[in-house]
N, CA, C and O atoms as a GROMACS GRO file, in nm:
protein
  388
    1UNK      N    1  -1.624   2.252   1.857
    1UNK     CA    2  -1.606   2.228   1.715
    1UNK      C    3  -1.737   2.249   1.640
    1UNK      O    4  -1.841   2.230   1.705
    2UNK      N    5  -1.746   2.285   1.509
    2UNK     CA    6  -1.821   2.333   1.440
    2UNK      C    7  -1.892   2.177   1.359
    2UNK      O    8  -1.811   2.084   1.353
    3UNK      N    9  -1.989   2.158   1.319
    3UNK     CA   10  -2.035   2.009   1.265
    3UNK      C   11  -1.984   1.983   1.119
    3UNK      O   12  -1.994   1.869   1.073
    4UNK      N   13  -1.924   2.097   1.036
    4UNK     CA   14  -1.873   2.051   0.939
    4UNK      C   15  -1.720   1.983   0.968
    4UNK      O   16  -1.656   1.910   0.892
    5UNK      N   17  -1.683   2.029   1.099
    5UNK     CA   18  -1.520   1.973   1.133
    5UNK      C   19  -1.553   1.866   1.210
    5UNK      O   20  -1.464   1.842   1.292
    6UNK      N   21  -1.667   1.776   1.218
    6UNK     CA   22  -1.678   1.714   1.347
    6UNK      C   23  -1.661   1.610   1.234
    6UNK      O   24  -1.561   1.540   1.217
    7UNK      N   25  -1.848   1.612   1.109
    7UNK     CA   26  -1.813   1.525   1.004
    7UNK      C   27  -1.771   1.569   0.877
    7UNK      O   28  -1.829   1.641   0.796
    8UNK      N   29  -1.588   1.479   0.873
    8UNK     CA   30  -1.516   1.498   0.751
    8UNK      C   31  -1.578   1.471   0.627
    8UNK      O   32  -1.610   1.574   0.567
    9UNK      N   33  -1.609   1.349   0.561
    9UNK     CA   34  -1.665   1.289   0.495
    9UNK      C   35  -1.713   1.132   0.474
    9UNK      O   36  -1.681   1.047   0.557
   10UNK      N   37  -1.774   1.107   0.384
   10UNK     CA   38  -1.869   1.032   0.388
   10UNK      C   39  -1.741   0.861   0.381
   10UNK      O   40  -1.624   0.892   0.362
   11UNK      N   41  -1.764   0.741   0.393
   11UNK     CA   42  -1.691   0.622   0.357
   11UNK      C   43  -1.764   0.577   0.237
   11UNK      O   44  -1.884   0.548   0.234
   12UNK      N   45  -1.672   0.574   0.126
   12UNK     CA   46  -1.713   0.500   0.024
   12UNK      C   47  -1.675   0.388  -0.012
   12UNK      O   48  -1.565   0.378  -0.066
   13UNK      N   49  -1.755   0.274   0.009
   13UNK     CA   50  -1.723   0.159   0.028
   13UNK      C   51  -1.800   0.004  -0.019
   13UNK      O   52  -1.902   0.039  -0.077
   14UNK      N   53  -1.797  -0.087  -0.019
   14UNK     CA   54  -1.893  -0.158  -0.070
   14UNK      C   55  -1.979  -0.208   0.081
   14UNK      O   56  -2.096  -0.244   0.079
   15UNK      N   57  -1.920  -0.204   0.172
   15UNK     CA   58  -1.976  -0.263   0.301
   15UNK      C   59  -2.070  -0.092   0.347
   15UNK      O   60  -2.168  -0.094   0.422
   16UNK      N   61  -2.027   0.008   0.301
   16UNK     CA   62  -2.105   0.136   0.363
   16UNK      C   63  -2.238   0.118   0.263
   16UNK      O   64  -2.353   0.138   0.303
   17UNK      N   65  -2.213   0.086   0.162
   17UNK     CA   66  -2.313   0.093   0.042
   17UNK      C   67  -2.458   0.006   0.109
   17UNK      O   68  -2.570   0.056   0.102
   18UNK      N   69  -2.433  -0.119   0.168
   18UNK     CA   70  -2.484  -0.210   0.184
   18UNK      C   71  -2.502  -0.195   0.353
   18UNK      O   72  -2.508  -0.303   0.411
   19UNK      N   73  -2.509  -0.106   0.417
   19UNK     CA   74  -2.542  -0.108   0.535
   19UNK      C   75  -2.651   0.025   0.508
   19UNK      O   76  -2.764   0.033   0.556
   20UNK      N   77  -2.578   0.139   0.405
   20UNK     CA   78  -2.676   0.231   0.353
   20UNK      C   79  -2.832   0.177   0.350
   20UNK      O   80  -2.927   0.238   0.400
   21UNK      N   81  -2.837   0.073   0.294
   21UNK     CA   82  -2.967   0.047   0.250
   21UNK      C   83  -3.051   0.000   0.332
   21UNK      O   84  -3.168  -0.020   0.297
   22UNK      N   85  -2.996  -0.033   0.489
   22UNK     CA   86  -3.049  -0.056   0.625
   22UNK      C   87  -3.078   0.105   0.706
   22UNK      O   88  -3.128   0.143   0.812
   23UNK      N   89  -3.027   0.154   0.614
   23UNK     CA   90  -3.002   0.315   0.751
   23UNK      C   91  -2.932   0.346   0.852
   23UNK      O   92  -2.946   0.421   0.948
   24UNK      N   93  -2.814   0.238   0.791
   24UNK     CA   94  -2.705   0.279   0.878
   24UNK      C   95  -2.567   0.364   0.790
   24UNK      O   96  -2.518   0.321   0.686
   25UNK      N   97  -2.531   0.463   0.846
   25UNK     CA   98  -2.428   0.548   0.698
   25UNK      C   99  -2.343   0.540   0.810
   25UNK      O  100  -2.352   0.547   0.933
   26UNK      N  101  -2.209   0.515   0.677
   26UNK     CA  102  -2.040   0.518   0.795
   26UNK      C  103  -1.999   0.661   0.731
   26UNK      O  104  -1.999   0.697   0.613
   27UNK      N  105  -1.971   0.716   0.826
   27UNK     CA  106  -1.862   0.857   0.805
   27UNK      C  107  -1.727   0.898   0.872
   27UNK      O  108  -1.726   0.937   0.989
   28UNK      N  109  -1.639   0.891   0.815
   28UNK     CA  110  -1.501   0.945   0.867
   28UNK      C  111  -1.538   1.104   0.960
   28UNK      O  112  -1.582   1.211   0.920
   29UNK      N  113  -1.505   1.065   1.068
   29UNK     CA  114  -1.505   1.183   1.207
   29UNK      C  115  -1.348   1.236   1.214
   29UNK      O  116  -1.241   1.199   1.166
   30UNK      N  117  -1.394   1.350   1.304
   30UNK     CA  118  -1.291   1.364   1.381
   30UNK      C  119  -1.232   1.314   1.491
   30UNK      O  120  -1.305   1.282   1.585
   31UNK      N  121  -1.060   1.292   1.504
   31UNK     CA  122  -1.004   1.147   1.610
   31UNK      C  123  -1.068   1.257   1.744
   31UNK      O  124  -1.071   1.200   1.854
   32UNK      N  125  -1.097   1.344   1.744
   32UNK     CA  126  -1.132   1.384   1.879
   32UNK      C  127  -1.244   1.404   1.932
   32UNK      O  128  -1.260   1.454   2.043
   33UNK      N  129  -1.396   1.342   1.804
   33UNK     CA  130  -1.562   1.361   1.843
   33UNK      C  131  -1.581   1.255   1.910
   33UNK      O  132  -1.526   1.147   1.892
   34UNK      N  133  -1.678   1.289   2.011
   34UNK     CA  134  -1.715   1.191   2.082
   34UNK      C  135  -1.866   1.150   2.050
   34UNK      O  136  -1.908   1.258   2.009
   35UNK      N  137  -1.942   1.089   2.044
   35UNK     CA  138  -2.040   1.039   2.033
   35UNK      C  139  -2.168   1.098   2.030
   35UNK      O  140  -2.254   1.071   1.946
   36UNK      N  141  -2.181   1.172   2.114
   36UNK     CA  142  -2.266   1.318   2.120
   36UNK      C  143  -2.222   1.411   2.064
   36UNK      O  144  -2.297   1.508   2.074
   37UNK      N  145  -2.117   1.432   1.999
   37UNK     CA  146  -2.141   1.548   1.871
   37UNK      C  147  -2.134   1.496   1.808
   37UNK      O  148  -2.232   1.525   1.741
   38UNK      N  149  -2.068   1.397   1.742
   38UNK     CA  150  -2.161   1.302   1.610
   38UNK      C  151  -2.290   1.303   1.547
   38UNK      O  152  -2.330   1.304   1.431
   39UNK      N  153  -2.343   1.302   1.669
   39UNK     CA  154  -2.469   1.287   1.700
   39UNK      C  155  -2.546   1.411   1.630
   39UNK      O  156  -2.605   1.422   1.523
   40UNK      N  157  -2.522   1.498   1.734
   40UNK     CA  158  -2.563   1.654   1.730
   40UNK      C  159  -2.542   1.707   1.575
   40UNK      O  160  -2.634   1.753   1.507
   41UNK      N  161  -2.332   1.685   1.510
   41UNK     CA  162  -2.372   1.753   1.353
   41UNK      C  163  -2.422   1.658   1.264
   41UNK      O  164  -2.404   1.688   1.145
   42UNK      N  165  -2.474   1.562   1.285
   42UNK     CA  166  -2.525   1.444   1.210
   42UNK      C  167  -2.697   1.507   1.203
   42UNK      O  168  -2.755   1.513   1.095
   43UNK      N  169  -2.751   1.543   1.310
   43UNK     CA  170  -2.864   1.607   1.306
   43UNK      C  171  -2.853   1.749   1.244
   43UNK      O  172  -2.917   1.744   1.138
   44UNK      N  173  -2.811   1.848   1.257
   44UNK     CA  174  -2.774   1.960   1.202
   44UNK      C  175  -2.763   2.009   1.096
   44UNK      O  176  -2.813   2.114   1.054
   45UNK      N  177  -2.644   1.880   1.009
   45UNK     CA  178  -2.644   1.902   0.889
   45UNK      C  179  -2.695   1.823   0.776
   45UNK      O  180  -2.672   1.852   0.659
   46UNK      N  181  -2.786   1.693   0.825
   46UNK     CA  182  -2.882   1.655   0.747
   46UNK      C  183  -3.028   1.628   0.822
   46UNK      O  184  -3.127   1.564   0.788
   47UNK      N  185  -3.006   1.677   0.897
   47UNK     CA  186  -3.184   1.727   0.948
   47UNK      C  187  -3.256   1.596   0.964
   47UNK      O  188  -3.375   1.586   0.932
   48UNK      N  189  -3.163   1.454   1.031
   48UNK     CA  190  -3.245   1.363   1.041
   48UNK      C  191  -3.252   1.324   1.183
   48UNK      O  192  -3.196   1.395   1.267
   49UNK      N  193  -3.306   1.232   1.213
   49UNK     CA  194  -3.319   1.195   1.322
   49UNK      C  195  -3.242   1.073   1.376
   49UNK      O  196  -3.254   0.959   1.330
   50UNK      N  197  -3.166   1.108   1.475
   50UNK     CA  198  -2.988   1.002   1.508
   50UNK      C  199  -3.064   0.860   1.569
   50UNK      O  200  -3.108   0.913   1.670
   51UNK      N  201  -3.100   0.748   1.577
   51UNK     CA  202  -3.137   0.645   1.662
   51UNK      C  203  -3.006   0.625   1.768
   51UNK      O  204  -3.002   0.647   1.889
   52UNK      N  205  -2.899   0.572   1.673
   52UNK     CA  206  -2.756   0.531   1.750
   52UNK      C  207  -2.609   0.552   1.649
   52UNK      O  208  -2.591   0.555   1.527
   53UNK      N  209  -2.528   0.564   1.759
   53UNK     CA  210  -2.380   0.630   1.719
   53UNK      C  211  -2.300   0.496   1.756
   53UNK      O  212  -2.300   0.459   1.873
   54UNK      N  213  -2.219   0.412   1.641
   54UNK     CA  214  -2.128   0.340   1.692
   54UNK      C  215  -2.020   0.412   1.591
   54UNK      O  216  -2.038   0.451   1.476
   55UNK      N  217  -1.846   0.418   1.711
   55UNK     CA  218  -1.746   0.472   1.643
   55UNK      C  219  -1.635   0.332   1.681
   55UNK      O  220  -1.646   0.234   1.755
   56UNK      N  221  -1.502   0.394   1.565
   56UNK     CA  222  -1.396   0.270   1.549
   56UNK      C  223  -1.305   0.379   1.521
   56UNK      O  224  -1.318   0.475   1.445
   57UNK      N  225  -1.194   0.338   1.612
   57UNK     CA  226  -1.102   0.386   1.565
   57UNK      C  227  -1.044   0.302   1.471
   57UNK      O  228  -1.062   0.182   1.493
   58UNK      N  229  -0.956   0.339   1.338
   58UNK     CA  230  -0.947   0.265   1.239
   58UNK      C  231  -0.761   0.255   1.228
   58UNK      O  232  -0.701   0.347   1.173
   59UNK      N  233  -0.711   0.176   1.267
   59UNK     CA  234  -0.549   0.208   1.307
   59UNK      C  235  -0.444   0.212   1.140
   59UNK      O  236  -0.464   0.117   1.065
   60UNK      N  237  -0.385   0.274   1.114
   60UNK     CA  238  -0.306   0.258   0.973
   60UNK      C  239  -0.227   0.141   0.985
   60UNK      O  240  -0.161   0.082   1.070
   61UNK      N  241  -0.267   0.126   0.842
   61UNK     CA  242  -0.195   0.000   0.791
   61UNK      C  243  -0.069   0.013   0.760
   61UNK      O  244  -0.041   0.121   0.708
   62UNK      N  245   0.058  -0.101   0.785
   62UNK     CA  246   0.189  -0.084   0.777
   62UNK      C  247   0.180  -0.127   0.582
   62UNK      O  248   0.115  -0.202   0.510
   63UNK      N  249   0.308  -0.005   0.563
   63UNK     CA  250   0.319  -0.034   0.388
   63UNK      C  251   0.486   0.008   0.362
   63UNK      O  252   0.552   0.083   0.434
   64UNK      N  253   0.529  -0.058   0.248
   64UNK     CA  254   0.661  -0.037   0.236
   64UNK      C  255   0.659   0.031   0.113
   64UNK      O  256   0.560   0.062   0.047
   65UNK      N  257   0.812   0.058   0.082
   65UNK     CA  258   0.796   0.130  -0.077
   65UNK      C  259   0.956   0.070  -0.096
   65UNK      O  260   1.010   0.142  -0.012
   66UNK      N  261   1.015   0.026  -0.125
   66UNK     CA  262   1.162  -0.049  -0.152
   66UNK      C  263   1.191  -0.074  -0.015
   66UNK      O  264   1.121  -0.156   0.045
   67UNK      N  265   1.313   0.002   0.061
   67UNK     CA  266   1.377   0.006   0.151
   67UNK      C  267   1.273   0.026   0.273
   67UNK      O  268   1.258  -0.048   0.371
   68UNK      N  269   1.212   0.137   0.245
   68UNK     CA  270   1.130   0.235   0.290
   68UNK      C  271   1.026   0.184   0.415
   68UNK      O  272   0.987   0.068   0.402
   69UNK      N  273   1.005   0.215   0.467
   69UNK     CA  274   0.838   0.162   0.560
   69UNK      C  275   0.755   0.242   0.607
   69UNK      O  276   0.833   0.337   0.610
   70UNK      N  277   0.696   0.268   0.633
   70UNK     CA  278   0.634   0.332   0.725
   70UNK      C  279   0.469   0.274   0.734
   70UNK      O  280   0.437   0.160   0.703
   71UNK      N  281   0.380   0.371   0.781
   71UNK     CA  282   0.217   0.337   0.848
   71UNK      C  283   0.126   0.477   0.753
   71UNK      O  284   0.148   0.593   0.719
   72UNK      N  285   0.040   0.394   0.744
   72UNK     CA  286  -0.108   0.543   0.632
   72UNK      C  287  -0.123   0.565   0.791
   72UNK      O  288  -0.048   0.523   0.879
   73UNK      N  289  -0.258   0.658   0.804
   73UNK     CA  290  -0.294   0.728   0.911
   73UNK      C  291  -0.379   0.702   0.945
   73UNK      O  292  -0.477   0.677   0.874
   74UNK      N  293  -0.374   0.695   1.090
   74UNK     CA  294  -0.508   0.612   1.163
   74UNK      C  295  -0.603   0.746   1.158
   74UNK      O  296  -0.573   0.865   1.147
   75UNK      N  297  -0.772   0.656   1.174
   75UNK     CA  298  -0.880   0.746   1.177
   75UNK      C  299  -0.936   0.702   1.268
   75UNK      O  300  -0.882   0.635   1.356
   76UNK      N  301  -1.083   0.740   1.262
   76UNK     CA  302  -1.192   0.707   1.323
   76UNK      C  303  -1.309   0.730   1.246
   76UNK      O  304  -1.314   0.830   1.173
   77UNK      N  305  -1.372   0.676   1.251
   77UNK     CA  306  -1.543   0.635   1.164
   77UNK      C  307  -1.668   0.628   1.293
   77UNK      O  308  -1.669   0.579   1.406
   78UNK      N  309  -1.752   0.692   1.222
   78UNK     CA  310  -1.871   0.672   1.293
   78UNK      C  311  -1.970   0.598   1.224
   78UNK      O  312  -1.976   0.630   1.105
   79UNK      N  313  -2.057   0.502   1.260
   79UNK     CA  314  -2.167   0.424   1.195
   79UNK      C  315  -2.264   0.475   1.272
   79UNK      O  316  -2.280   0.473   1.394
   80UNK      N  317  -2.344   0.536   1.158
   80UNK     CA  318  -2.475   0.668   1.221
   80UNK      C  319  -2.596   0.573   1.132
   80UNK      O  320  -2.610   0.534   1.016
   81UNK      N  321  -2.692   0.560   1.299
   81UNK     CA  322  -2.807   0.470   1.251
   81UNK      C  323  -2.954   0.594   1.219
   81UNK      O  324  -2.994   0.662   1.313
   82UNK      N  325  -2.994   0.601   1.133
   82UNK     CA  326  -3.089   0.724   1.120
   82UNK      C  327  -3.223   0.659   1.164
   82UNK      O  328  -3.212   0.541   1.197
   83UNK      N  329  -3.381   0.728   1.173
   83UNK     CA  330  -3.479   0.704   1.228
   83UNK      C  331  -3.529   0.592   1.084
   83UNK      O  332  -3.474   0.562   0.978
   84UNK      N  333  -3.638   0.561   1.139
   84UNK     CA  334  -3.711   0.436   1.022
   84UNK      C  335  -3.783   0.582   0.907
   84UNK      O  336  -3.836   0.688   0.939
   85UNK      N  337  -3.752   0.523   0.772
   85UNK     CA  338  -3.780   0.627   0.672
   85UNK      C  339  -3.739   0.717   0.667
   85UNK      O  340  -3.815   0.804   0.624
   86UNK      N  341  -3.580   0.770   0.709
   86UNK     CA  342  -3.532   0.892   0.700
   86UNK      C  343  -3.410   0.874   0.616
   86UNK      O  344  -3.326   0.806   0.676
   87UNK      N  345  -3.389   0.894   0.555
   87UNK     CA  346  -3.214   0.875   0.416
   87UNK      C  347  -3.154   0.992   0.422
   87UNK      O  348  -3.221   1.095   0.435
   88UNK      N  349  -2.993   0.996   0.412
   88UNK     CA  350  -2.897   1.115   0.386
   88UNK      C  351  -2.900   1.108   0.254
   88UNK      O  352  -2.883   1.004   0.190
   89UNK      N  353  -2.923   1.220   0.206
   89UNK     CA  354  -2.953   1.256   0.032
   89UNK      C  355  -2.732   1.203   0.005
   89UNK      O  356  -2.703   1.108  -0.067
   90UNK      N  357  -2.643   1.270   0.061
   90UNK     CA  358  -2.517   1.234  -0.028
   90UNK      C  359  -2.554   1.110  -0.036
   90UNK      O  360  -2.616   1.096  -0.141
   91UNK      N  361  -2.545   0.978   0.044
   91UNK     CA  362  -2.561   0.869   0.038
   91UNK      C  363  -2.659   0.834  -0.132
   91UNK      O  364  -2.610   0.786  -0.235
   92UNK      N  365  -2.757   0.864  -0.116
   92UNK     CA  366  -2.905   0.892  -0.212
   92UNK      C  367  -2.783   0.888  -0.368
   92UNK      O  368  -2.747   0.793  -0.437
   93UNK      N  369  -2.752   1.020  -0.374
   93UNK     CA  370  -2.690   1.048  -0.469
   93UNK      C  371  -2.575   0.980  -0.544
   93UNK      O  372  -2.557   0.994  -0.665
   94UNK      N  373  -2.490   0.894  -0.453
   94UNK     CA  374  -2.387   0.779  -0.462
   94UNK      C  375  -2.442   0.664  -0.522
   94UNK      O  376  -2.377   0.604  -0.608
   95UNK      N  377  -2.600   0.611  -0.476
   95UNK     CA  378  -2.631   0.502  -0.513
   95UNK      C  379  -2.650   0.510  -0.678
   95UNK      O  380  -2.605   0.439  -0.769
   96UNK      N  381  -2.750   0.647  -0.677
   96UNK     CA  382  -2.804   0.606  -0.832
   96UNK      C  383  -2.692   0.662  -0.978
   96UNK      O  384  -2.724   0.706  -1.089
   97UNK      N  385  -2.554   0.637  -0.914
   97UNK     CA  386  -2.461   0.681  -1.015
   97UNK      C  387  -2.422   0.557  -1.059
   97UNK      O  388  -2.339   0.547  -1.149
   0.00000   0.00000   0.00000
């Protein structure tokens, strides 16, 4: 897989916001990356340096609509810890809006 298909996009969140500011960024993966390519397009496509990779699979939540039921769609997230003094500019760009 190619690192733009590995990482989908970024989690926007109030708990990502606030781990941001430690140097830790959450990103929605692919259900099939494993930890070492995380890793790898996490380096690649923002040129930083990976410390540690923790992933979750994230299971869908059950929701109804009248009669109706069904489940949203499970994911997976990666929490990508970067080196001391290194920031992902999207992150950067989220804060000061």
């Amino acid at each position: 897989m190619d690192a733009t298909q590995i990482i989908l996009r970024p989690v926007v969140s109030e708990k990502s916001f606030v781990l941001a500011e430690t140097g830790r960024y959450t990103f929605r993966v692919h259900p099939d990356a494993h930890k070492t390519e995380i890793r790898q397009a996490i380096k690649t496509l923002f040129e930083v340096d990976v410390v540690s990779v923790h992933t979750a699979n994230v299971r869908g939540k059950p929701k109804r609509r009248g009669l109706y039921s069904g489940n949203r769609r499970s994911w997976k997230k990666a929490i990508v810890q970067v080196g001391p003094g290194q920031k992902i500019p999207i992150f950067q760009a989220l804060e000061t809006s």
